[in-house]
N, C-alpha and C positions, 0 to 999 in steps of 0.2 A: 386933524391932529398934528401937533408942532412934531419937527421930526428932532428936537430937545427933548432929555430929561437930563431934568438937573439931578443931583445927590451932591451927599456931604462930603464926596471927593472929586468932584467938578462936573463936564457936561460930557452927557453919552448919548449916541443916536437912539432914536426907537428905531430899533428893528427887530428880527426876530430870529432865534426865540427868546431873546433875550436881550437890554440895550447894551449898547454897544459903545467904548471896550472896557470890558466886565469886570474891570479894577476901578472906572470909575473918574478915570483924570486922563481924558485925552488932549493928547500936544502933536500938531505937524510935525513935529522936531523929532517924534518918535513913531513917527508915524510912515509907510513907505506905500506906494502905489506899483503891485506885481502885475505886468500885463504880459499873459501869453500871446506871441503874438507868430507861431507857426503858420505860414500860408496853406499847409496840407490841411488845418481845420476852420479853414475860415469858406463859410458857403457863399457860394457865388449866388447871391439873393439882394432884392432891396432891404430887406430886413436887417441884411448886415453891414450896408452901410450905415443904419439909423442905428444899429450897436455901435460901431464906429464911432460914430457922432457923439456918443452919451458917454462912450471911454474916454475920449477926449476933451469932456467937458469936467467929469471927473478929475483926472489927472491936471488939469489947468485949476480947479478949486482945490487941490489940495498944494498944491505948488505956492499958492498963494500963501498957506496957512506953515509955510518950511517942511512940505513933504517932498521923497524922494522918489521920482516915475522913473522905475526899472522897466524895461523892456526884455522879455527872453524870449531865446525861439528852440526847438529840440534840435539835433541835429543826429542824422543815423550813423550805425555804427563804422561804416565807411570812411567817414567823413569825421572822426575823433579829432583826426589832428589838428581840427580847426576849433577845437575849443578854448571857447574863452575870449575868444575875435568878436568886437562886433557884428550887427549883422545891420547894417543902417539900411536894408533895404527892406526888410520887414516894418522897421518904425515906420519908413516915412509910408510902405502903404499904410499902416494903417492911419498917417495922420499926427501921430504920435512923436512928440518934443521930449526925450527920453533922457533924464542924465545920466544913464548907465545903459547901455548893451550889454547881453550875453547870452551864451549859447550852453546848452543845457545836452546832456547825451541819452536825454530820452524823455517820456511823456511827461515827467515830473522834474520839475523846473528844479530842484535840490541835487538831481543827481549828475554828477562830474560835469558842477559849473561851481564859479565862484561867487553863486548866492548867499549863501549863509554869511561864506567871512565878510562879503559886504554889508550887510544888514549886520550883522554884529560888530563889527568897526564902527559902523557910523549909530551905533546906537537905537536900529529902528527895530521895533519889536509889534509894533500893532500894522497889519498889514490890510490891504486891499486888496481883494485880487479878480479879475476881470480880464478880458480878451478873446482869442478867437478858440476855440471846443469845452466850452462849458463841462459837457459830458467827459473830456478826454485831459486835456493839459492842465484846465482850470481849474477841475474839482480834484486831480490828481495831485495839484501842487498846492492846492487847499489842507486837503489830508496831510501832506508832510508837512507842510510848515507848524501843524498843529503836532504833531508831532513830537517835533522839535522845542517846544514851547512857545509860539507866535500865538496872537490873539488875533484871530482872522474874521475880515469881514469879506463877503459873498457880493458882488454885486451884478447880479443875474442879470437884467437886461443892457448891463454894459460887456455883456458875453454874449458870442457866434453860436448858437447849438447847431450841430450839425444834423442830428435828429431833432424840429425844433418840440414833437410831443413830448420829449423829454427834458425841457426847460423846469415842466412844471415838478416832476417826479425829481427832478437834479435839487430843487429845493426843500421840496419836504424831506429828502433826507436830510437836512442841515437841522430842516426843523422838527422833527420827530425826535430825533437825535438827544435833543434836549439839550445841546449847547456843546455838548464832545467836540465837532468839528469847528465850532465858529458859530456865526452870525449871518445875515444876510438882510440885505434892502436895496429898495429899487435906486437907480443914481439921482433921478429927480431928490430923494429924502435926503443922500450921500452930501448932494450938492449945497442942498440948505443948511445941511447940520453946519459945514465945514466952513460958510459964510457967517452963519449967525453965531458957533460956540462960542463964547467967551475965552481969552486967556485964559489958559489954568496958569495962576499967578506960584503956585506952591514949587511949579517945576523951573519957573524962572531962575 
């Protein structure tokens, strides 16, 4: 199955539970790449390097297409006054070529950092989001950005689960849901949509 569909307002991924993003006109340009990238949820497994891997291949396909790879990590209460500092040493483990660092003051990447106004400055509204606790940072900063009105895609196995039995159940809640929180697919599909979609010419 092509991981295209087209409609009469440009090209959307298949993914589920619905294609993706659900207005129908996706643009790199409005488009941003959130990677949790906390060391506290990243498991020390082979598994998570090959999440690794597939983040990183993500974030270079949408780079291509004019998207923006934010990098966030939590930071505890302790340690507030360091908000807002990059934190380049979370990027480079995970690999990751980041145009923005930032630090977030707890498991949801939204709370006492400078997310939103970046994402709303620069105009990106359909987001990605991937990195290291699936179960914890990434489905937590999925909920807020949906929230806030972000049109969010899920892409599960470019995420760390720390629990990995609850990789599967972390998604059917996205897909039961019926489309409340967002979207979700695997990065292999992320990958192809974001090579092959056509210019949306209406947004030029």
């Amino acid at each position: 199955m092509s991981a295209i569909t087209v409609a009469a307002g440009g090209a959307m991924l298949s993914s589920q539970p619905y294609p993706w993003p659900y207005h129908g006109a996706f643009d790199g340009a409005r488009a941003a790449l959130v990677a949790c990238i906390d060391g506290r949820w990243r498991a020390q497994a082979q598994a998570s390097d090959a999440s690794d891997a597939r983040l990183r291949e993500v974030a270079v396909a949408l780079r291509r297409r004019g998207g923006l790879i934010i990098a966030i990590t939590a930071t505890p209460p302790s340690a507030r006054s360091q908000l807002g500092r990059p934190d380049g040493a979370a990027a480079a483990a995970a690999g990751l070529h980041a145009d923005i660092e930032l630090r977030a003051g707890a498991t949801n990447a939204f709370y006492s950092s400078a997310l939103e106004e970046v994402l709303r400055t620069q105009g990106r509204n359909d987001l990605l989001l991937a990195g290291w606790g699936l179960e914890g940072p990434v489905h937590s900063t999925m909920r807020a950005a949906n929230d806030r009105g972000y049109e969010c895609l899920l892409v599960p196995d470019a995420c760390t689960p720390i629990q990995p039995d609850l990789a599967f159940a972390a998604c059917e809640m996205v897909r039961f849901s019926g489309g409340i929180f967002g979207a979700f697919a695997d990065s292999a599909r992320v990958v192809e949509f974001l090579a092959q979609a056509p210019p949306n010419e209406e947004l030029k």
